[in-house]
NUVEX-286998 format. One line per 10 residues: their letters; for each residue x, y, z of N, C-alpha, C. Coordinates in Angstrom, 2 decimals. Example, Ala and Ser with C-alpha at 12.3 -4.5 7.8 and 13.67 -1.06 7.14 Angstrom:
as> 13.19/-5.69/7.80/12.30/-4.50/7.80/13.20/-3.30/7.80  12.85/-2.25/7.08/13.67/-1.06/7.14/12.90/0.03/7.87 .
//
This chain:
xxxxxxxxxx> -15.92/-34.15/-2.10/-15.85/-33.34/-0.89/-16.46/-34.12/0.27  -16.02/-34.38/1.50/-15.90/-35.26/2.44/-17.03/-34.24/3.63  -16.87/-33.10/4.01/-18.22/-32.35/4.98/-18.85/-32.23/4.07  -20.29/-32.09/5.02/-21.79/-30.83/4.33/-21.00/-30.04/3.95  -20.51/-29.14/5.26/-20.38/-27.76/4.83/-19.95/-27.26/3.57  -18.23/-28.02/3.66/-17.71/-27.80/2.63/-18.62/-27.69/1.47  -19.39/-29.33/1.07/-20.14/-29.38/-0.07/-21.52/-27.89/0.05  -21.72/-27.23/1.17/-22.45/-25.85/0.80/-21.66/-25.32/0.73  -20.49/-24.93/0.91/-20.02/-23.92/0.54/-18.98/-23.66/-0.68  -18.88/-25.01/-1.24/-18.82/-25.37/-2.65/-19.65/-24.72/-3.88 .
xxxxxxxxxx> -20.97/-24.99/-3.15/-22.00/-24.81/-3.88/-22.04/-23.74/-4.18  -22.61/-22.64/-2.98/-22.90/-21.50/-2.99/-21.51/-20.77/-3.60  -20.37/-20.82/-3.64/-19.19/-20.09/-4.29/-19.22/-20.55/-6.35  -20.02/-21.52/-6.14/-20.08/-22.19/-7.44/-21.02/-21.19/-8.06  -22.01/-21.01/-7.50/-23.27/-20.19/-7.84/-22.53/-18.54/-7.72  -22.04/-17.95/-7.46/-21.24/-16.86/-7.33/-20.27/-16.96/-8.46  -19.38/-17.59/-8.69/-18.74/-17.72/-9.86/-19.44/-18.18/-11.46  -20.46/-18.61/-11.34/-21.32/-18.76/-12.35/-21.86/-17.50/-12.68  -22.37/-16.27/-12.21/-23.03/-15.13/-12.22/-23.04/-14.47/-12.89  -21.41/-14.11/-13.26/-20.93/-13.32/-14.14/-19.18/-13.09/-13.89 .
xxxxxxxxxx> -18.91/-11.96/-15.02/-17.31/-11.87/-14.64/-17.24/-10.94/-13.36  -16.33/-11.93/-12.84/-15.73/-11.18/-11.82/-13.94/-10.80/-11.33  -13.69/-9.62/-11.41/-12.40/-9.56/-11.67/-11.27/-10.08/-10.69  -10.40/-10.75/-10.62/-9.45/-11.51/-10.30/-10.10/-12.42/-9.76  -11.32/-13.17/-9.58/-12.11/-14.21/-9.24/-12.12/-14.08/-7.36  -12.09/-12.74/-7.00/-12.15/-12.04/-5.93/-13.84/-12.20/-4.99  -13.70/-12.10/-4.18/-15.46/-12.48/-3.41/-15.51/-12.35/-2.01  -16.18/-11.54/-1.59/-16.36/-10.70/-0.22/-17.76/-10.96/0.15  -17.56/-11.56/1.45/-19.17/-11.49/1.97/-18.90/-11.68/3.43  -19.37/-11.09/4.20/-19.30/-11.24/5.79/-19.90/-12.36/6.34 .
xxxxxxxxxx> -18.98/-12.44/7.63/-19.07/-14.10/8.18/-20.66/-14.28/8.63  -21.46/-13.07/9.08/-22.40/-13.74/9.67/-23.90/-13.70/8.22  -23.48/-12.91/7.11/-24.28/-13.32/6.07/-23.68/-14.55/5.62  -22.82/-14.84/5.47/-22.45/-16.19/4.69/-23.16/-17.24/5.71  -22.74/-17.27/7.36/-23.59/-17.92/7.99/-25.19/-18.66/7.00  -25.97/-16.89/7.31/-27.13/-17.23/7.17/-27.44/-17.97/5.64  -26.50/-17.89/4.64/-26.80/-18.28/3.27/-26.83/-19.65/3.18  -25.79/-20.35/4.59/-25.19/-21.43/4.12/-26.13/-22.40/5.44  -27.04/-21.76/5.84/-28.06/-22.71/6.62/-27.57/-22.73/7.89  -26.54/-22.19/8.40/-25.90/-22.16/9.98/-26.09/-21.57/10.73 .
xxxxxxxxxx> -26.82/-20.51/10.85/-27.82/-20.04/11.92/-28.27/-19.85/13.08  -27.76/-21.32/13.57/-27.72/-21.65/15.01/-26.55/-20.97/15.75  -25.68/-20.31/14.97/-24.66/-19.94/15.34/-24.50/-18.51/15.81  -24.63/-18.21/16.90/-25.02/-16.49/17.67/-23.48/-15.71/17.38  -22.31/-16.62/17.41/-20.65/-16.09/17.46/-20.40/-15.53/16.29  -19.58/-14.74/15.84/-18.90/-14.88/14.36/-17.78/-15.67/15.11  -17.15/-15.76/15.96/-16.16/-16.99/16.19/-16.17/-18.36/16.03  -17.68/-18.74/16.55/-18.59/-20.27/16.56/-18.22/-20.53/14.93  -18.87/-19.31/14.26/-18.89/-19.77/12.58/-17.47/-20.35/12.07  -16.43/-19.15/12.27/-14.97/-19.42/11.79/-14.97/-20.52/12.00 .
xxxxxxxxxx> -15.28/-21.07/13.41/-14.76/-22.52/13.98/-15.05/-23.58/13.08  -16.24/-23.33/12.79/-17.22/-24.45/12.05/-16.98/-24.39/10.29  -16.44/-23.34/10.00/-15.90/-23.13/8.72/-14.71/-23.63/8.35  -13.54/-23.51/9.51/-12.78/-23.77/8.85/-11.76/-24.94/8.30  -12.75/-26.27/9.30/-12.00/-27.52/8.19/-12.88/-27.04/6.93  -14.01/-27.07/6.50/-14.69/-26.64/4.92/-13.64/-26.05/3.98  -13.29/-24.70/4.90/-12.35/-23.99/4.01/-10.86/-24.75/3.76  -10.28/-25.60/4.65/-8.99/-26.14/4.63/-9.30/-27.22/3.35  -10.72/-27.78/3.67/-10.79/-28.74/2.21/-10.80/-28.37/0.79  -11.24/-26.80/1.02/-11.44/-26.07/-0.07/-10.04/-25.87/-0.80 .
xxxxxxxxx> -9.44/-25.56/0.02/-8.00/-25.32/-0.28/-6.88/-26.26/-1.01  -7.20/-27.27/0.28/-6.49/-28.57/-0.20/-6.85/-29.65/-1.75  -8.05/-29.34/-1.70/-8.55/-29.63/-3.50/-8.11/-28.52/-4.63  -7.43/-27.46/-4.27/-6.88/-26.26/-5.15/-8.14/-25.82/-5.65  -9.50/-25.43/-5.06/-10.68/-24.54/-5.49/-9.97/-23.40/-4.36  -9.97/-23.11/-3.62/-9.74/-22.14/-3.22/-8.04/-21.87/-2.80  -7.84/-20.63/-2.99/-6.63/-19.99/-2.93/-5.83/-19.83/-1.19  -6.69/-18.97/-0.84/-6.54/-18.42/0.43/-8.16/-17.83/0.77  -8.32/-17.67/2.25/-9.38/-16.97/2.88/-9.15/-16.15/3.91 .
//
């Protein structure tokens, strides 16, 4: 994985899927808690975040860990 972010937000979904079963491997958490989980903080927008999320998430994708977001 080529960003931080990505690699936190690798992580932290890694640690969520480790937890226990979860049915259709489904996972909900709002943009400005995920913010704060994932050390980004500085970020007052939920728009700023998307922004900053979403090459992470496009890498996520493009390695086939993630589906859609």
């Amino acid at each position: 994985l080529e960003l931080p972010t990505t690699r936190r937000l690798f992580r932290f979904l890694e640690l969520f899927k480790n937890s226990g079963p979860h049915s259709n491997h489904e996972f909900s958490i709002g943009v400005m808690k995920l913010r704060d989980r994932l050390g980004m903080s500085s970020y007052a927008y939920v728009s700023k975040v998307k922004e900053k999320l979403k090459p992470a998430i496009e890498e996520l994708i493009a390695q086939n860990y993630l589906r859609e977001v």
